[in-house]
C-alpha positions in Angstrom: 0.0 0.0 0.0 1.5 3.5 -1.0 0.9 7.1 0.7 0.6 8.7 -2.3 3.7 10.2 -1.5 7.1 10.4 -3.5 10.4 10.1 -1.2 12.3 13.4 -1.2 16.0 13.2 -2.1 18.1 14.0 0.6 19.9 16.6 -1.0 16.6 18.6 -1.8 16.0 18.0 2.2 19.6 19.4 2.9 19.6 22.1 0.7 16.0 23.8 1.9 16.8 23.1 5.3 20.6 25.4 4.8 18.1 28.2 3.0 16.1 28.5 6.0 18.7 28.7 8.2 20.5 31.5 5.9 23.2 29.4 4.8 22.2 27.8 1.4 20.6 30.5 -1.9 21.2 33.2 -2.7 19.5 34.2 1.2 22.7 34.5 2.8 24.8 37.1 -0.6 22.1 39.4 0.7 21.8 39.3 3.8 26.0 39.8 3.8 25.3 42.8 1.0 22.4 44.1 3.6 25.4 43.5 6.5 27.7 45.4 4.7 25.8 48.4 3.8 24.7 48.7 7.3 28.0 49.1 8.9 30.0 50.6 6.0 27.1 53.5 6.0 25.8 55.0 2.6 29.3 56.9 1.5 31.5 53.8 1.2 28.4 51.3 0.6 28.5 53.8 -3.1 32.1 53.1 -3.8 32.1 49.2 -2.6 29.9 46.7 -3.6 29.7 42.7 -2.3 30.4 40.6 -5.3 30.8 37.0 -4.3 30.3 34.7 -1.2 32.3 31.5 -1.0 32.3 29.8 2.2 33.0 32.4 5.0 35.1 34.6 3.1 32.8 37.8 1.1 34.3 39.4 -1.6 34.5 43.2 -1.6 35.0 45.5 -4.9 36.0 49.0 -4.7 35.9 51.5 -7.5 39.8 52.3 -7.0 42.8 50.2 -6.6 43.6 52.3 -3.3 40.4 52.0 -1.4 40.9 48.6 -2.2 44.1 48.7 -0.6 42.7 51.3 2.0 40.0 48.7 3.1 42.2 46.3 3.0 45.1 47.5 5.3 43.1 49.9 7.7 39.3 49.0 7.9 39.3 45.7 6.7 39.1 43.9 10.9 37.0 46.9 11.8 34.5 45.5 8.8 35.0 42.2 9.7 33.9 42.6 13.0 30.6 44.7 12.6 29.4 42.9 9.9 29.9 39.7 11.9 27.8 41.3 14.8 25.3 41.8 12.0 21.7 39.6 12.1 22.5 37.2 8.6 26.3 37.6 8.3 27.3 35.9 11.4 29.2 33.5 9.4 31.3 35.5 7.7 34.8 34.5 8.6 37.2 37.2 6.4 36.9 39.3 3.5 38.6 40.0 0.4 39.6 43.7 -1.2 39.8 44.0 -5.2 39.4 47.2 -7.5 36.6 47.1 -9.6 34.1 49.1 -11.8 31.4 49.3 -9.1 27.8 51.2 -10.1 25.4 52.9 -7.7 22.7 51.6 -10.1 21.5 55.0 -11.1 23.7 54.6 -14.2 
């Protein structure tokens, strides 16, 4: 006798269960870009932009090599820290500077 019900592969189960918990998706890019413009405040959140998400580490892109390097060397910990404080980027575990063309979408 059947229940009229397929089994779910366990991958489908793992990978909903991750999106809930803001781990799996796209969920958790936002929530890190919504992390990011919270602590970096509207002036820098212009000139950097999030760009990719791979494991803990977040990739940062800043419209000029030295801001890049400015983040990098200065602000970078002070980032790290607040953003980690932040409700959805608790998992972040570093990030990464690069120069980039980065657009405040009005463009």
């Amino acid at each position: 006798m059947t229940r009229g019900r397929e089994p779910i592969p366990i991958a489908k189960l793992l990978r909903d269960l991750l999106v809930r918990r803001g781990i799996g998706g796209s969920v958790p890019l936002q929530s890190v870009t919504d992390a990011f413009r919270q602590v970096a405040g509207e002036r820098l959140a212009k000139r950097v932009r999030v760009v990719a998400l791979k494991g803990g580490e977040v990739t940062l892109e800043a419209d000029s090599a030295a801001l890049a390097y400015e983040l990098k060397s200065f602000a970078g910990k002070k980032l790290l820290a607040d953003m980690k404080r932040q409700r959805g980027a608790e998992f972040v575990t570093s990030l990464k500077f690069r120069a980039g063309a980065v657009s405040d979408g009005s463009g």
